[in-house]
ZAMISE-382306 format. One line per field, with one value per residue: x, y, z of N, C-alpha, C in turn. Coordinates in Angstrom, 2 decimals. Each point is the difference from the previous one (the first is absolute). Layout:
nX: [X  ...]
nY: [Y  ...]
nZ: [Z  ...]
caX: [X  ...]
caY: [Y  ...]
caZ: [Z  ...]
cX: [X  ...]
cY: [Y  ...]
cZ: [Z  ...]
This chain:
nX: [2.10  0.47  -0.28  0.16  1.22  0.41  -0.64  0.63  0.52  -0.07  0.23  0.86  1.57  -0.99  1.10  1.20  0.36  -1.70  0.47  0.68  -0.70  -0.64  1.30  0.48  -1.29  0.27  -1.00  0.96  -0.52  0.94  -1.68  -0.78  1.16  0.51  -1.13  1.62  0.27  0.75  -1.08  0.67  -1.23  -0.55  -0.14  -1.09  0.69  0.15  -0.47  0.02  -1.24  0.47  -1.39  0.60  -1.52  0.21  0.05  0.51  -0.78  0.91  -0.30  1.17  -0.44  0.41  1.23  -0.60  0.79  -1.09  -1.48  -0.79  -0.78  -0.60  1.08  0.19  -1.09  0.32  0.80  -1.01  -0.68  -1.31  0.94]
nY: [-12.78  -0.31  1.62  -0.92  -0.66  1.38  0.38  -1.30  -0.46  1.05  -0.27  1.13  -0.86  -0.03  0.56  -0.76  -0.05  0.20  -0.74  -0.82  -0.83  -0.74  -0.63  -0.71  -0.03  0.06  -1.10  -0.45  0.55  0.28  0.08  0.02  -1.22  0.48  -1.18  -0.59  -0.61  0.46  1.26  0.08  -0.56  0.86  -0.48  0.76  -0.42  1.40  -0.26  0.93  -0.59  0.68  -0.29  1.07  0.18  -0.75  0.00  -0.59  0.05  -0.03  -0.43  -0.47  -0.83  -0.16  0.26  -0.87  -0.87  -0.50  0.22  -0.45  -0.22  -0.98  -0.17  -0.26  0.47  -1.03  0.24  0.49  1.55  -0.25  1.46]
nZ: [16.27  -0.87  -0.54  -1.08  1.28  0.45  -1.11  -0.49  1.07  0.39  -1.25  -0.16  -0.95  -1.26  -1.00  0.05  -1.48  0.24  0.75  -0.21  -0.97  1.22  0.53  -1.41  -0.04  0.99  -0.05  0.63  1.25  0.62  1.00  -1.42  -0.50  -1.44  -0.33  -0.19  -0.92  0.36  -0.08  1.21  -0.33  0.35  1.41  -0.20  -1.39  -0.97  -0.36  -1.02  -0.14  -1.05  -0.28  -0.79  0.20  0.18  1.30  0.11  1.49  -0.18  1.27  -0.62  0.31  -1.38  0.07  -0.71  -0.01  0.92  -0.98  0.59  -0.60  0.68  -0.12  -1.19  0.21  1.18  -1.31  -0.52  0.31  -0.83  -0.26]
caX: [-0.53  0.03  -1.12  -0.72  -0.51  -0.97  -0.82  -0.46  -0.30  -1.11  -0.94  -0.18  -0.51  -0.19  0.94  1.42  0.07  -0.49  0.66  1.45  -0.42  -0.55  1.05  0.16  -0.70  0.22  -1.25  -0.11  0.69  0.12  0.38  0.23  0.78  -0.38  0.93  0.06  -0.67  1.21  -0.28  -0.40  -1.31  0.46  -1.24  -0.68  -0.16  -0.84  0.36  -1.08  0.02  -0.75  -0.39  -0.86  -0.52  -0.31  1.30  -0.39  1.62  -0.08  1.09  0.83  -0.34  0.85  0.69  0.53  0.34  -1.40  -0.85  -1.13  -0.99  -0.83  0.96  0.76  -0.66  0.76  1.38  -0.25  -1.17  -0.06  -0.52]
caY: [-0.45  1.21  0.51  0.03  -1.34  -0.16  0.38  -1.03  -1.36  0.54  0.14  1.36  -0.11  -1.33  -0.54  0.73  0.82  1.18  0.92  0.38  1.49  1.07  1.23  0.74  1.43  0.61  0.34  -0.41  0.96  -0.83  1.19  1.68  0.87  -0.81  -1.20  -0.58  -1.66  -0.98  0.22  -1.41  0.07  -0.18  0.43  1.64  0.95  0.49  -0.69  0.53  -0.23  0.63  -0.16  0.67  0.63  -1.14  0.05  -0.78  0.34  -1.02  0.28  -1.40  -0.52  -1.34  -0.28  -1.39  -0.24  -0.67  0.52  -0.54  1.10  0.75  0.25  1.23  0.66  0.39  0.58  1.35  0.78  0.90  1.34]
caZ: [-1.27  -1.26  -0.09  -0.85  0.31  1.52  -0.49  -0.64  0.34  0.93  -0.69  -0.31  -1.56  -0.15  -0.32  0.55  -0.87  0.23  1.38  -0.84  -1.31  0.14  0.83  -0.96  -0.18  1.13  0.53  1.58  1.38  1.74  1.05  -0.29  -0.80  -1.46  0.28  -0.79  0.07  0.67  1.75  0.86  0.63  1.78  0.16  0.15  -1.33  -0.33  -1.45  -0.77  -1.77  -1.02  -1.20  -1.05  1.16  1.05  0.73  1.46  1.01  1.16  1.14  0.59  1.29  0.40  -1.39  -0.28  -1.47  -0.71  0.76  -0.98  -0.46  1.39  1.38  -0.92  0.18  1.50  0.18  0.17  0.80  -1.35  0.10]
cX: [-0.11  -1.77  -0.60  -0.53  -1.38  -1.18  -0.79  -0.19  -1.29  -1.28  -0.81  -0.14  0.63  1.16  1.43  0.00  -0.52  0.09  1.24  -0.31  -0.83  0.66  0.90  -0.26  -0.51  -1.47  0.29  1.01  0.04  0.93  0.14  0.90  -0.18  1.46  0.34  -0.45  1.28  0.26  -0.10  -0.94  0.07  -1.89  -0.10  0.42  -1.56  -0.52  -1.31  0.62  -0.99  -0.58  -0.85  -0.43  -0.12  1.08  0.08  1.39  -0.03  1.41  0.30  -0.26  0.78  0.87  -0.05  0.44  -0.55  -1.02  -1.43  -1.00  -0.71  0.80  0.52  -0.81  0.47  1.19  -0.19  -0.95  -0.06  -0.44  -1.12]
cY: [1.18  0.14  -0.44  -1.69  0.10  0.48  -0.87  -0.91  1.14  0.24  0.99  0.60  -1.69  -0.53  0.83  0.84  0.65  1.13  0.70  1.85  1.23  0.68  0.71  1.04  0.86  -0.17  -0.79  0.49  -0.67  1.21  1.27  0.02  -1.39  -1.19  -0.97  -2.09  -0.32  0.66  -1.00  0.42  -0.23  -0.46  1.17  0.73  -0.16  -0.19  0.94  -0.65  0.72  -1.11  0.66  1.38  -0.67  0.15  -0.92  -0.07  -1.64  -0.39  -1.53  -0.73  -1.68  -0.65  -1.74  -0.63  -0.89  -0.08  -0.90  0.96  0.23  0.70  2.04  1.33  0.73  0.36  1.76  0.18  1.34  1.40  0.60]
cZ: [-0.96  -0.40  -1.25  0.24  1.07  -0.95  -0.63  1.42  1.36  -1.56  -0.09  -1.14  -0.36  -0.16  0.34  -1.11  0.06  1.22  -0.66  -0.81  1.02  1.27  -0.61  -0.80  0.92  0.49  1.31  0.59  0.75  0.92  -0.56  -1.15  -0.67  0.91  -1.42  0.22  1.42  1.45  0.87  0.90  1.93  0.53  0.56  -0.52  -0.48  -1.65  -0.77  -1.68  -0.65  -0.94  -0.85  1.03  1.34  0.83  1.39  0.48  1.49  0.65  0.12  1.44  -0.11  -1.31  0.04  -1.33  -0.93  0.91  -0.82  -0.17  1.14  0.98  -1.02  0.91  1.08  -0.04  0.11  0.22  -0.63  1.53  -0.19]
């Protein structure tokens, strides 16, 4: 699953466009190195998003291609 989809349906950021603009501007890594929107997301990658000062890192535990809001939470395991 491409990285700006796996960001929106684990509800990490709210919206695809905003995943989009923001691998674009280089504020999301995967495993250490600046990742672009069309990385194919594996499980036990490593995923850090920048927001602003804010930084949160979290480790892939389950790629799906739809996810409901109670279940979104269990696709990763915040660092």
């Amino acid at each position: 699953m491409r990285l700006d989809k796996y960001l929106k349906v684990s509800r990490l950021i709210k919206r695809r466009t905003v995943a989009n603009e923001a691998c674009d501007g280089q504020h999301v890594s995967v495993n250490g190195k600046i990742a672009r929107a069309s990385y194919e997301v594996k499980e036990g990658d490593v995923i850090e998003i920048s927001f602003g000062e804010r930084r949160i890192r979290v480790r892939v535990t389950d790629v799906r291609e739809h996810a409901l809001k109670t279940d979104a939470s269990g696709m990763y395991e915040v660092i």
